[in-house]
Every structure is written in structure tokens, then in C-alpha cells.
C-alpha positions in Angstrom: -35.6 20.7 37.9 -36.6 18.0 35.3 -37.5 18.9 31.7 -39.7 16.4 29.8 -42.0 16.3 26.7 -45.8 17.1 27.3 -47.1 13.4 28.4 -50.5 12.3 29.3 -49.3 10.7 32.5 -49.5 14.3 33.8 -52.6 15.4 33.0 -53.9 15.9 36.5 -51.4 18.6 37.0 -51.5 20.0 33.6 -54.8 20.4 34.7 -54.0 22.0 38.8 -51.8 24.2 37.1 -53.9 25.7 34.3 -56.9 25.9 36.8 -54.3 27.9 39.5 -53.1 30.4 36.7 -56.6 30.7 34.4 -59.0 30.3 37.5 -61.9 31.5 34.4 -61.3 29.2 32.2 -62.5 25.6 32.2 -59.5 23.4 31.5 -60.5 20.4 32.7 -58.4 16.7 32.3 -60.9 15.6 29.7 -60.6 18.8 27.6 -56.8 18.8 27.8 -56.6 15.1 26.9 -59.0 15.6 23.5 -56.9 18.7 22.7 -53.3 17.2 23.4 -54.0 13.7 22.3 -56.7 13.1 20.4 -57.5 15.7 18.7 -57.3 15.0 14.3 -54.7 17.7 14.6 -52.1 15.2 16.0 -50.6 15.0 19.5 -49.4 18.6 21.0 -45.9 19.1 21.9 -44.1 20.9 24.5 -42.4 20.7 27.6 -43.0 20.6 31.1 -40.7 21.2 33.7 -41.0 19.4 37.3 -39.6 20.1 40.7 -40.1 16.8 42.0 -43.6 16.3 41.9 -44.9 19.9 41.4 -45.5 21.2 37.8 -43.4 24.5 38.1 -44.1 25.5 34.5 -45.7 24.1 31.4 -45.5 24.9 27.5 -48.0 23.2 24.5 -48.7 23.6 21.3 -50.8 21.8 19.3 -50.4 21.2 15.2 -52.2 23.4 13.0 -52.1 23.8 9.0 -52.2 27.0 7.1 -51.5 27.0 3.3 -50.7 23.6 3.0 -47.7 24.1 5.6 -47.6 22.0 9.1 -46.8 24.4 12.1 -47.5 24.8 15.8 -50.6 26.7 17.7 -48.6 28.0 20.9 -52.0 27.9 23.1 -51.4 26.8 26.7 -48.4 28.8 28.6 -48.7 28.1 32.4 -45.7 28.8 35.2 -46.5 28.2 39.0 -46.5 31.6 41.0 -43.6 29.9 43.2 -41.5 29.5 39.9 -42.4 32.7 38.2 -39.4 35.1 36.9 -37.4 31.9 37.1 -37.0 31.8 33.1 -38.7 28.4 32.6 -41.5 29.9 30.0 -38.8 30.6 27.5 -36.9 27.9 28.5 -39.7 25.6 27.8 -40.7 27.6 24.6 -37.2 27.4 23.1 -36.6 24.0 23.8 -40.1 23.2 22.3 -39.1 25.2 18.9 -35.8 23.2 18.9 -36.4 20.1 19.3 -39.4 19.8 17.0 -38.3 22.4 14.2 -37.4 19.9 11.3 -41.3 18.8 11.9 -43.3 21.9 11.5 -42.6 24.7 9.5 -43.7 28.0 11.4 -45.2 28.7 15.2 -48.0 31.3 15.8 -49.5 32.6 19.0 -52.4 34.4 20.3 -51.2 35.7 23.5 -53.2 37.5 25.8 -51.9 41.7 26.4 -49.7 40.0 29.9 -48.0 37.5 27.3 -47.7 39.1 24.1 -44.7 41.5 24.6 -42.9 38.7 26.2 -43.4 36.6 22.8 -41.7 39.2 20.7 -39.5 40.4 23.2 -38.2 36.9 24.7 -39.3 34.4 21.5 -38.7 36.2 18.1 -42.6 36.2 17.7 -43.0 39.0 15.3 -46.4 40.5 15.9 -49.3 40.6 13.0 -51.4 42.8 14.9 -53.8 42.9 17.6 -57.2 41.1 17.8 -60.2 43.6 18.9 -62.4 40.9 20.2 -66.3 42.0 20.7 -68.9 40.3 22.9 -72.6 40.8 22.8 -75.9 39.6 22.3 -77.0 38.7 18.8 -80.0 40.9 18.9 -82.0 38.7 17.0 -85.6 39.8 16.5 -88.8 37.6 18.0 -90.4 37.0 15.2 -89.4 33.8 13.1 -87.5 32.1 16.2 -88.1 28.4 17.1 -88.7 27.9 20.7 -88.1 23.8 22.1 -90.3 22.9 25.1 -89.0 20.1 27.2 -91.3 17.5 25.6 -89.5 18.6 22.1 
């Protein structure tokens, strides 16, 4: 198994991987390379680690501010269902927080309810609290809207 730094040579199988393990989400190769490497955040770092040529697991964050300090979004945790229970998240995680720890000053997460124990339990993370996320329609009322026809 071969550990190396997030890269945009591997952007296909960032993207096989993320698509296998979030089949709901639309992580496509043009998405992940904005968000990785160009987004005016700066580059995301992480690790990935490869069985020859299979992404077995995979661990970004990208840069984010907050009160004038630099720190890491953890936002894309991904391990292959052949390599899971394997150890390689936290492997990947640890290594990440290592290695770039003189550059950024803290690391926050927004894990989803499989994840979130794990962070705490297996990272340190020290939990804030949970997010009670809502979806609905506005509800907006009829009157006062702007409609576009096609010629508009």
C-alpha cells in the first residue's frame, strides 16, 4: 500500500471512489478539480492511499479561514468497501494533520451521523454539537413573483 499527497493526476479515481461510496451525490472530476485545485481557498491537502492501481481510501481537506486563523475543512472521507476496517481513514487523517500542522492552525468537520463518532472517538475531533438540517419548499406566495418565458 502506497501513501501519497492528494494530486490531480488522480482525479479520475478520486472521482470512481467518491461516486462508489456517495452514489447521491454528484462528485464529478470537474467539481473535485475546482474544489481541490482551484478554488481561491488554496489547493486541498490530504492523502490517498493506493494498492497498485486501486484507490483503497482517500482523505481531503480544503483551507478555510475563521477569525483571521488558516485551518482545514475535513470534507471528502472515502475508503473502498474491499479496504474498509483496514484502518486507512485514520491513517490518512493523522498523517494529513501531521504533516501539514505548522500550516494551519485548527481542522473542523461536518461528518455525517456514520462518521461523526469515529471523528471524536478515532481523531480527537471534539464535537460542537449537531446540525438539525431542514428541507422544504419556500412557500412563497403567487402574487408578486416574476415568471421568464423562453423568449425572456
Amino acid at each position: 500500500m502506497e501513501i501519497r499527497k492528494i494530486s490531480r493526476d488522480n482525479l479520475d479515481n478520486h472521482e470512481s471512489l467518491l461516486s462508489q461510496c456517495f452514489p447521491k451525490f454528484n462528485l464529478k472530476k470537474a467539481y473535485l478539480d475546482w474544489l481541490y485545485f482551484t478554488n481561491p481557498l488554496g489547493d486541498a491537502v490530504g492523502f490517498d492511499a493506493m494498492d497498485g492501481t486501486t484507490l483503497a481510501a482517500h482523505y481531503a481537506c480544503i483551507p478555510t479561514q475563521i477569525d483571521g486563523k488558516l485551518g482545514l475543512l475535513s470534507l471528502n472521507t472515502a475508503t473502498h468497501p474491499d479496504y474498509r476496517s483496514k484502518g486507512l481513514y485514520q491513517k490518512l487523517a493523522k498523517q494529513t494533520f501531521e504533516y501539514w500542522s505548522t500550516e494551519f492552525d485548527f481542522v473542523v468537520g461536518v461528518a455525517n451521523d456514520k462518521s461523526a463518532e469515529a471523528f471524536v472517538i478515532r481523531l480527537g475531533f471534539t464535537e460542537l454539537g449537531r446540525l438539525n438540517l431542514r428541507y422544504g419548499d419556500l412557500q412563497r406566495p403567487s402574487s408578486g413573483i416574476r415568471t421568464w418565458t423562453k423568449a425572456d
